[in-house]
C-alpha positions as CSV (number, residue, x, y, z in Angstrom):
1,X,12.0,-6.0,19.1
2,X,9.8,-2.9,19.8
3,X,8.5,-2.6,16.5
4,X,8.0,-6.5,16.4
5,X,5.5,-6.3,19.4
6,X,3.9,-3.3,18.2
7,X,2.8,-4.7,14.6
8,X,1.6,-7.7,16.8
9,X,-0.5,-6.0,19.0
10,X,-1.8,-3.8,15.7
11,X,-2.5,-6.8,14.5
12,X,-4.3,-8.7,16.9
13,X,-6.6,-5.3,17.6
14,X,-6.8,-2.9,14.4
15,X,-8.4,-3.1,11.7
16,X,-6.1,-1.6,9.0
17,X,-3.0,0.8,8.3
18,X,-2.2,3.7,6.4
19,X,1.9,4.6,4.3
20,X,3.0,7.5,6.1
21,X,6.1,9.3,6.8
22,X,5.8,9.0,10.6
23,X,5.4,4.9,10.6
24,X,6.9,2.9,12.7
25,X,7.6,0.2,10.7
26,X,9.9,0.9,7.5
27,X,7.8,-1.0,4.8
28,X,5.2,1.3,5.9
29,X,7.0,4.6,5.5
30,X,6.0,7.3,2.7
31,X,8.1,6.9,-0.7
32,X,9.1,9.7,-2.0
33,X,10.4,8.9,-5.6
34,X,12.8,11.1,-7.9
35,X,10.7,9.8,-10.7
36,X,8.2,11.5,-13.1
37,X,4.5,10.6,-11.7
38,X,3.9,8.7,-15.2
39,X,6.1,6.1,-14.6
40,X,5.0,5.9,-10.6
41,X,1.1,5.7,-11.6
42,X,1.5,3.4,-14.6
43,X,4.2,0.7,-12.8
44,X,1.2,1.1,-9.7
45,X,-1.5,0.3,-12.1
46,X,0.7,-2.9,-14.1
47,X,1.3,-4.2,-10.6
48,X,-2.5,-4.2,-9.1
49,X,-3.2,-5.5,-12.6
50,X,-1.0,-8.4,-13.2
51,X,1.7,-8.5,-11.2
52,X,0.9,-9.1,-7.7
53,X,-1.0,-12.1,-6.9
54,X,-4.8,-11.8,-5.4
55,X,-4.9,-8.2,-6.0
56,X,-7.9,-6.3,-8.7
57,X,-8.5,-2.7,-9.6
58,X,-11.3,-1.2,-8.7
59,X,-11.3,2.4,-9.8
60,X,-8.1,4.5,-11.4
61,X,-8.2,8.3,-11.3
62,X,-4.9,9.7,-13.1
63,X,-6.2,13.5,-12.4
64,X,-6.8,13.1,-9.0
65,X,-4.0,10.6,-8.3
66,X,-6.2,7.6,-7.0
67,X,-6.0,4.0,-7.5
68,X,-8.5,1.8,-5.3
69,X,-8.0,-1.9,-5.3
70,X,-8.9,-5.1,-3.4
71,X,-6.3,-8.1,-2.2
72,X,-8.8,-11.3,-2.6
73,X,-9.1,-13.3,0.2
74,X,-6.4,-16.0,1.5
75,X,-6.5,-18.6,4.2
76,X,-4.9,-16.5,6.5
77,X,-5.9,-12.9,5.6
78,X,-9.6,-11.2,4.7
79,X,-10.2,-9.4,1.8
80,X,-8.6,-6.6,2.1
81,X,-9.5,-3.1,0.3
82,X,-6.9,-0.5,-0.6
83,X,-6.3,3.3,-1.3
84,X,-3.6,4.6,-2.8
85,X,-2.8,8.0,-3.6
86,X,0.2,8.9,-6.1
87,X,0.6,12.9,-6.5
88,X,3.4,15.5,-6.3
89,X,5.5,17.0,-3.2
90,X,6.1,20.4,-3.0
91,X,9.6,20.3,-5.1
92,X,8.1,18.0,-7.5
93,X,8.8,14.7,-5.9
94,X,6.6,11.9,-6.8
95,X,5.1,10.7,-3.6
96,X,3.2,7.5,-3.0
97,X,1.0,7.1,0.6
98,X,-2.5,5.0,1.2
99,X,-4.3,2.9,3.4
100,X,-6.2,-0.5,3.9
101,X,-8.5,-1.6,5.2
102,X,-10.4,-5.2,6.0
103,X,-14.2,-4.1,5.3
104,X,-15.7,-7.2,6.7
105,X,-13.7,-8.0,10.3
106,X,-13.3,-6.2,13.3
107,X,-9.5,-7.3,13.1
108,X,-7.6,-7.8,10.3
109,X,-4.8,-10.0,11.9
110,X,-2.1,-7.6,10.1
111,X,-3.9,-8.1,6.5
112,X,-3.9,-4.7,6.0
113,X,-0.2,-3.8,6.5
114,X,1.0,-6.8,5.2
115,X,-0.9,-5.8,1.4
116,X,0.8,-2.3,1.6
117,X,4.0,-3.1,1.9
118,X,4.0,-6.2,0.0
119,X,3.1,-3.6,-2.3
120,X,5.3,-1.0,-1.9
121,X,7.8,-3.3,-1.7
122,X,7.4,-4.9,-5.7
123,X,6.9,-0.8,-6.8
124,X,10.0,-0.4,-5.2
125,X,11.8,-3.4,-6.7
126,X,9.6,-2.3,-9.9
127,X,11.0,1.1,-10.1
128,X,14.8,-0.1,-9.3
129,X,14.8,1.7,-6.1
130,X,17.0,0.6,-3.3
C-alpha cells in the first residue's frame, strides 16, 4: 500500500523518473543482465523501433551506451522523452538504468514511470528474463 501512495503522490507532483537500484517501486529497479551488452543494446534498439507502441528513436550511441527516444502522446499521458543508458558493471554485468521525462508539463501524471517500466518490462520479457 505504501508504495501505491507514493507512485500517486509522484505522480500527481513530479515531473519524471529515473531506473535505479535504490527505487521504490520494482519495475523501476536497475537490471543487471548476465547477458553480453550486444544482445542488451540491440533487443533495446528492436524494441524503441518496432516493438513498443508510440515509442521513436531519437539518437543511438553504441560507444557510449546511449539510446534517447520519445513515447508519442496518448489521451492520458504527454509526450514523454527518454534516456537510457546500457553499459558494463564492474564484473562485466550488462546493466541497464535511465530516465524520463515529460518536456512540456509541469506534471506528468506518472507518464514518465509508466514508459520505463513498460519498457523494461518487454526487454525483460524480450531477453527471457524472469
Amino acid at each position: 500500500m505504501r508504495w501505491y501512495l507514493s507512485t500517486l503522490w509522484r505522480g500527481l507532483t513530479s515531473n519524471g523518473a529515473e531506473v535505479s537500484p535504490e527505487s521504490v517501486l520494482p519495475q523501476l529497479r536497475m537490471r543487471v543482465y548476465a547477458i553480453p551488452f550486444d544482445r542488451v543494446w540491440n533487443t533495446s534498439l528492436d524494441l524503441i523501433e518496432g516493438e513498443l507502441a508510440r515509442w521513436s528513436l531519437i539518437s543511438a550511441d553504441d560507444y557510449e551506451g546511449i539510446i534517447t527516444a520519445e513515447v508519442g502522446e496518448s489521451l492520458l499521458s504527454p509526450r514523454t522523452s527518454v534516456r537510457l543508458r546500457i553499459g558494463l558493471s564492474a564484473d562485466a554485468q550488462t546493466i541497464v538504468e535511465g530516465s524520463a521525462n515529460a518536456p512540456d508539463k509541469k506534471v506528468d501524471l506518472g507518464a514518465s514511470p509508466r514508459a520505463l517500466g513498460h519498457f523494461l518490462s518487454a526487454l525483460d520479457h524480450a531477453l527471457l528474463v524472469r
